[in-house]
C-alpha positions, 0 to 999 in steps of 0.5 A, spaced: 032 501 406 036 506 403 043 507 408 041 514 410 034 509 413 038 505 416 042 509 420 037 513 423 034 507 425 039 504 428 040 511 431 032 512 433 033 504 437 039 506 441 035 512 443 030 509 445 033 502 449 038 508 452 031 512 455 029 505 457 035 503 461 035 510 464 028 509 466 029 501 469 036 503 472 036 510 474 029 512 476 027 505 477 021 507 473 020 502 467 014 504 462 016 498 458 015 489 459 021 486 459 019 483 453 018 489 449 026 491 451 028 485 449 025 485 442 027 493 442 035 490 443 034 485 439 031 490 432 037 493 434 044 487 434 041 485 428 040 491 423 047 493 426 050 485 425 047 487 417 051 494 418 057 493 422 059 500 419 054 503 424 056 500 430 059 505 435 063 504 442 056 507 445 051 503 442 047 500 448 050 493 444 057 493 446 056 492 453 057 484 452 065 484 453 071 484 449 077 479 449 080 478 454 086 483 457 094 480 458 093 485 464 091 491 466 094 498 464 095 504 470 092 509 471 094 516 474 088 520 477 088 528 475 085 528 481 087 524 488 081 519 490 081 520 496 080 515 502 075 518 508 077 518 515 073 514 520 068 515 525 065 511 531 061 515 536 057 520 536 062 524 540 067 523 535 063 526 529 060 532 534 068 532 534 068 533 526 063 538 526 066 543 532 073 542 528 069 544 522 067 550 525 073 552 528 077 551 520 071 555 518 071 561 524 064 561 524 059 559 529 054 558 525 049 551 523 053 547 517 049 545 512 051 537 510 050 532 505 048 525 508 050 519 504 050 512 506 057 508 505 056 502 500 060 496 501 064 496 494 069 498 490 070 505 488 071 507 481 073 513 477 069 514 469 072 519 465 066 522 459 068 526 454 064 530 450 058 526 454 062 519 451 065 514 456 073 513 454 075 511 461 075 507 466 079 505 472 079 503 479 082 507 486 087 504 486 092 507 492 089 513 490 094 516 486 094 511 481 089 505 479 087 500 473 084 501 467 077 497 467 074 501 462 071 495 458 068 492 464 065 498 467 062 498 460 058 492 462 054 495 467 048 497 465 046 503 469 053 505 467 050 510 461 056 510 455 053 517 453 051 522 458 044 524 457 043 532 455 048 538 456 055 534 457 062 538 459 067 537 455 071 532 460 068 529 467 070 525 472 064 521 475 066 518 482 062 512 485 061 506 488 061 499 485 057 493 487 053 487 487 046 487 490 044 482 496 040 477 491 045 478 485 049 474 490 046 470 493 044 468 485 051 469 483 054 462 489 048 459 487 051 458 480 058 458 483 056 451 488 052 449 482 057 449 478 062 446 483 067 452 483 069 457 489 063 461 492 065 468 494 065 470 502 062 477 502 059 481 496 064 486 497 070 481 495 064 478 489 065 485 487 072 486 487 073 480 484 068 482 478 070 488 476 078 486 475 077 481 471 082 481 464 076 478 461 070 482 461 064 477 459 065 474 465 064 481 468 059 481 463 056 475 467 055 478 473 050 482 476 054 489 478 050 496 480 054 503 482 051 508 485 055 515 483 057 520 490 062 525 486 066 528 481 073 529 479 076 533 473 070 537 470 072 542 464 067 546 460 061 547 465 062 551 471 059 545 477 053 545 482 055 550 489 053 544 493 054 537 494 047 535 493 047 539 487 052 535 483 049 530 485 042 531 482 046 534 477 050 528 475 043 525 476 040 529 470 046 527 466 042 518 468 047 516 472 045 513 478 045 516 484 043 513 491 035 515 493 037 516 500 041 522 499 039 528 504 041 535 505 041 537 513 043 542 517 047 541 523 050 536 527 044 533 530 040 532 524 046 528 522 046 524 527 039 523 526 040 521 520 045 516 522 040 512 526 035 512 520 040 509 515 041 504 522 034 502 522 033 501 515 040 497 514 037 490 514 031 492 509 036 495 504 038 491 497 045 492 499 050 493 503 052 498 507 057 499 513 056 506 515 053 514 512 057 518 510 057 526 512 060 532 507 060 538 507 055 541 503 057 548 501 063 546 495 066 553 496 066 551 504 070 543 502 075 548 499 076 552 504 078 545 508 082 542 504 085 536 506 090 531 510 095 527 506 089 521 505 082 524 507 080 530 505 077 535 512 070 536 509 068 529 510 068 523 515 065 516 515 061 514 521 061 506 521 056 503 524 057 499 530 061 493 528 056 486 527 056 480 532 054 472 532 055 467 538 058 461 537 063 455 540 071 455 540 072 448 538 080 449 539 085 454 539 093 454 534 098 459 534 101 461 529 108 464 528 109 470 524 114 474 521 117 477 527 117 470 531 111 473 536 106 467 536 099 469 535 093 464 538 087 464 533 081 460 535 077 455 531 070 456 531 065 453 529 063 456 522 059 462 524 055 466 520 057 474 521 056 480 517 055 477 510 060 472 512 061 466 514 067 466 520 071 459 522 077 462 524 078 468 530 084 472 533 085 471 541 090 477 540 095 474 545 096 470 551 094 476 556 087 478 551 085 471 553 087 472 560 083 479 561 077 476 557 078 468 561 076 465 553 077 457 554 077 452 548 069 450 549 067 456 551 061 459 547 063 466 544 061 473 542 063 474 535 065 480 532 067 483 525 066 490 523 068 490 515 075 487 512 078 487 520 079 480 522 074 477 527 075 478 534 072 475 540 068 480 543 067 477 550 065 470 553 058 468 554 059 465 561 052 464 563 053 458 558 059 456 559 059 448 559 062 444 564 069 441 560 072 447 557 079 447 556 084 451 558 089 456 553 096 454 555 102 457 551 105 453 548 113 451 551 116 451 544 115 454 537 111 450 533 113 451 527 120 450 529 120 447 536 125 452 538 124 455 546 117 460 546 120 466 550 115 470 554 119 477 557 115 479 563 112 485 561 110 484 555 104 481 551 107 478 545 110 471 546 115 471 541 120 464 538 127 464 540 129 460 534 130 468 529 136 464 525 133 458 523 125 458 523 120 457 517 116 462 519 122 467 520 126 466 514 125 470 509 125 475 514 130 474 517 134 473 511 133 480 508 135 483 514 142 480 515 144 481 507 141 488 508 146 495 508 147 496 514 147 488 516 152 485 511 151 488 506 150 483 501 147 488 494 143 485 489 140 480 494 133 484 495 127 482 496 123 477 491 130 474 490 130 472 497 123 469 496 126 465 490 131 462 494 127 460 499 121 458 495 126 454 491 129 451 498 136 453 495 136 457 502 134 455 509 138 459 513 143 465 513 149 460 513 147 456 506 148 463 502 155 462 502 154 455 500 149 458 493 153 456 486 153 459 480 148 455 476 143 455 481 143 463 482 143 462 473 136 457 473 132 462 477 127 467 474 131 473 471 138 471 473 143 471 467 150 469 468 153 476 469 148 477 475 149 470 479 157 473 478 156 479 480 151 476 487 157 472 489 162 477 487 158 480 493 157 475 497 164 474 497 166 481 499 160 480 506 164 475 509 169 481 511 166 484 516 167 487 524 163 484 529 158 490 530 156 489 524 155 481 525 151 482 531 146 486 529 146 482 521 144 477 527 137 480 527 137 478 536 130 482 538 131 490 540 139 489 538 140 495 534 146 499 530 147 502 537 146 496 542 150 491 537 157 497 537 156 497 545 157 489 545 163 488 540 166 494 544 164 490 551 166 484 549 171 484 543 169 476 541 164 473 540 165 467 544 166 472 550 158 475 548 156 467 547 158 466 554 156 472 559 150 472 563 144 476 563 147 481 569 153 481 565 150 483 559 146 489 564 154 491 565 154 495 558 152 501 556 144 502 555 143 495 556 137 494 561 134 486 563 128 485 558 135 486 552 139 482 556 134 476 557 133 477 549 140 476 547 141 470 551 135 466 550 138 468 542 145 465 545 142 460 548 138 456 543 143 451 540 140 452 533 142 459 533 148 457 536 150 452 530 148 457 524 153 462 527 158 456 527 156 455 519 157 462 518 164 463 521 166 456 518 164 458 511 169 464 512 165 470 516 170 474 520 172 481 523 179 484 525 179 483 533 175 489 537 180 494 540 178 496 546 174 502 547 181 507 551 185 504 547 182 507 540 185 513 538 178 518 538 175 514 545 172 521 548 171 525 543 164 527 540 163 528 532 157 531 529 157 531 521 153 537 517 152 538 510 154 534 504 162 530 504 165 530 497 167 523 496 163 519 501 157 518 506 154 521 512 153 514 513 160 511 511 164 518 516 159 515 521 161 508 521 169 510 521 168 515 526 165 510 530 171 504 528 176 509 531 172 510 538 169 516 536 161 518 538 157 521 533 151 526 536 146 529 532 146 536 535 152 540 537 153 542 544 159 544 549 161 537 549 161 537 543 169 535 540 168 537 533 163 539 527 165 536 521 163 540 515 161 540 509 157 543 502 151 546 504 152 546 511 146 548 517 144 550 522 150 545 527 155 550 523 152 557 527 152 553 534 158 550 533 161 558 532 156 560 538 159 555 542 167 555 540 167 548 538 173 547 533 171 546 526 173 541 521 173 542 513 171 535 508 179 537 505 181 537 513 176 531 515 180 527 509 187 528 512 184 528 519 181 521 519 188 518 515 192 521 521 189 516 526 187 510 521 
């Protein structure tokens, strides 16, 4: 065969396996055996291996995968991708549909577009030309991953558009795994001995950001195609449904369940269709989705900051099993609060099996009386974490266990404490427990804490997974070379740390107290506590009705504060701390500071410093600093581009003080 034969024959064959796979996958109407496509493919890989100069990007043969990726590159969406705002009741979608009408001023029937929601991962996928040259996820919706060589393994994903294309479209869709195709693919896995996937949506996931495309390959993904995002070239469809029979004509795959109907109550009644049918789809579904039919009405509405207005997800009621509490640990979290999780004997629910469970806390146990035996209603509606829905007492066996909270934490044994009034129960042991530590390190280096600059969020991480720090205290202890052997830390960073940590054992009691991280003891609270008290061991001390004497101070902030003073390990790591050399000027009592009585209030840009930094002297010298003037207002500090505060304050006759002035104003009385 000549070159210009071949060619025409490769051509010819790539033809023909695209309008197969278009009639296989899109129109789920073969007209062929699949022995007969794979002879076809076949004919083709080996006239294009005998001739790779014919080999083209969209040949029905460059589906197999590429090499794998070192990570993927990010991609800017044109077009935000959008999340949908949830619907649970049929109020609330009648709800949608009232305000609709209201941003529409009309009080005619909308036309809407009924969708069902598929469980998977949403992409983008850019043609030009008709030629697919891009792929990537949601992402945030700003911004998401290049996965163009995965996408290009599925199938029903047509690297060339089939007639008249415009010149760029952006096709939006969902990407998922069909119910057998899963099954299929932890059969394998459990063969194989490896880990098999919980649900088919995370399977999805984990398929399409694979950086090695063959094994996306492997996998038996499928999309259904719902939108479009950039189009330039073709002017669009007026309806919704039009584009997507428009898309459909281009052999993308559309769901066949899409319907156009008119009026709030056919939604509804498609709603309850879709409901019925969900157990006999081949895939997953968690809700329908209803937009807007007309596009010129969508435009009209616009959108929210996340959700556009045209649109909205009626969920479907959320998926329950029974099962028994085996026993129920509590687990500490960042913040201290101790949270009960029930463990259950494994349970299969909404595609996913379920051992694990959240009791919320010790008054959700109470109000729904869950004892540890007991046997249970399961709940799990999409990603959520399961919840016990209620208690099945009418089979409640004779031996069920009370839940009982436990008395210390049981991550660091420190006293659990539970103010009367609220929910949470939370561990007392803020300085030195595990649990808290990352945490509560990052608070006290923060600006307005000790300000400790360099110390940000992963080199607290490397310190701790390092076991270089355990608490506040052993940063004051860190030497240049373990600062130097950590991950993206040189010599002249680790000097530079230290150098900061040296400058932040200068410090005011005020600042100290709220580094502390005492729950509800802010900024404000720690300030009134150093004025009230002056030393630290007279606040260590005071009672919580002495503590209930200051300013702003009620009995639920009293009893935090001392159950924080009362726990010997808080205790000890603030004596590290003032042994390896934190301290602070001694507090002068509040009349006798120079500004006490008189109120500031700050507007515009100062010259040579901060609102914030005017504020902290301000405040150093007695001085209130308020937000808003009024006619108790002592002075308003002004500087560049001051606002609306200067014209009250000459409303008011308050006295007015320049940035040159406030300079020489704050020496005076420093």
């Amino acid at each position: 065969m000549s070159s210009k034969s071949v060619q025409k024959e490769i051509e010819k064959l790539r033809e023909q396996i695209d309008e197969h796979n278009y009639r296989y996958y899109v129109l789920d109407d073969p007209i062929i055996s699949d022995a007969e496509y794979d002879a076809l493919f076949l004919q083709l890989k080996k006239l294009e291996a005998a001739h790779p100069e014919f080999v083209t990007p969209d040949s029905p043969t460059q589906r197999i995968g590429a090499a794998p990726l070192k990570k993927f590159a990010e991609v800017q969406h044109a077009i935000p991708m959008l999340s949908l705002d949830n619907a649970f009741t049929d109020e609330d979608i009648r709800a949608f549909d009232q305000r609709i009408r209201d941003r529409l001023k009309t009080s005619a029937t909308i036309e809407y577009c009924c969708e069902p929601k598929l469980d998977g991962l949403a992409v983008s996928i850019r043609y030009e030309k008709g030629h697919l040259v891009q792929a990537a996820t949601r992402g945030d919706g700003a911004t998401g991953e290049d996965v163009t060589e995965n996408i290009k393994t599925i199938r029903m994903v047509p690297l060339k558009l089939r007639g008249e294309a415009p010149r760029i479209v952006e096709v939006r869709g969902e990407v998922y795994i069909p119910l057998k195709g899963f099954e299929r693919l932890n059969a394998q896995a459990e063969k194989k001995g490896e880990k098999i996937f919980a649900n088919p949506r995370n399977a999805a996931a984990g398929s399409l950001r694979q950086l090695d495309s063959r094994i996306t390959a492997s996998r038996p993904l499928e999309i259904f195609c719902y939108g479009v995002g950039v189009v330039e070239g073709m002017k669009l469809p007026a309806t919704q449904r039009g584009i997507l029979q428009w898309l459909a004509e281009m052999g993308l795959r559309v769901s066949a369940f899409v319907e156009a109907v008119k009026g709030v109550e056919q939604c509804l009644d498609y709603y309850r269709r879709m409901g019925e049918q969900r157990d006999k789809l081949p895939f997953e579904i968690d809700g329908v989705v209803y937009k807007v039919n007309s596009l010129a009405e969508q435009e009209k509405l616009g959108f929210v900051t996340r959700a556009p207005r045209w649109a909205i997800a009626h969920k479907f009621p959320a998926q329950e099993a029974t099962t028994t509490i085996e026993a129920v640990e509590f687990q500490v979290g960042r913040t201290g609060a101790l949270t009960p999780v029930a463990r259950l004997k494994p349970v299969h629910v909404g595609g996913v099996t379920v051992s694990n469970a959240t009791l919320h806390n010790m008054d959700e146990i109470k109000r729904k009386d869950i004892h540890i035996g007991d046997i249970v209603m399961v709940r799990r509606a999409g990603d959520v974490i399961p919840e016990i829905a209620s208690v099945v007492k009418a089979r409640r066996p004779h031996d069920v266990k009370k839940i009982v909270l436990p008395k210390h934490c049981p991550v660091c044994h420190s006293l659990v404490e539970q103010v009367e009034g609220e929910a949470v129960a939370r561990c007392t042991g803020e300085l030195v427990c595990p649990a808290q530590r990352k945490e509560i390190i990052r608070h006290f280096a923060s600006r307005r804490a000790m300000d400790i600059e360099g110390l940000g969020d992963k080199l607290v991480d490397q310190l701790v997974d390092e076991r270089l720090v355990a608490s506040v205290a052993d940063i004051y202890h860190l030497t240049q070379e373990q600062l130097e052997n950590l991950e993206r830390m040189g010599e002249k960073s680790a000097q530079n740390l230290l150098e900061q940590i040296e400058k932040s054992k200068s410090t005011t009691l005020a600042r100290f107290l709220y580094a502390l991280g005492i729950r509800e003891v802010g900024e404000a609270t720690a300030k009134q506590l150093a004025l009230h008290f002056r030393t630290l061991p007279a606040l260590q001390a005071a009672s919580e009705e002495a503590l209930q004497s200051v300013p702003d101070i009620g009995p639920v902030v009293a009893q935090h504060i001392a159950n924080f003073f009362r726990e010997a390990h808080n205790r000890e790591v603030i004596h590290k701390l003032i042994k390896a050399g934190v301290h602070w000027p001694a507090v002068k009592a509040a009349e006798n500071l120079s500004l006490a009585g008189k109120t500031f209030v700050l507007t515009g840009t100062l010259r040579d410093m901060t609102r914030e930094e005017a504020k902290e002297r301000l405040e150093k010298l007695g001085a209130k600093v308020a937000g808003s003037v009024s006619s108790k207002t002592s002075y308003v500090v002004v500087g560049v581009d001051p606002g609306s505060k200067l014209d009250k304050a000459r409303e008011l006759g308050v006295e007015v003080i320049g940035d040159e002035e406030f300079h020489r104003f704050l020496k005076k009385y420093e």
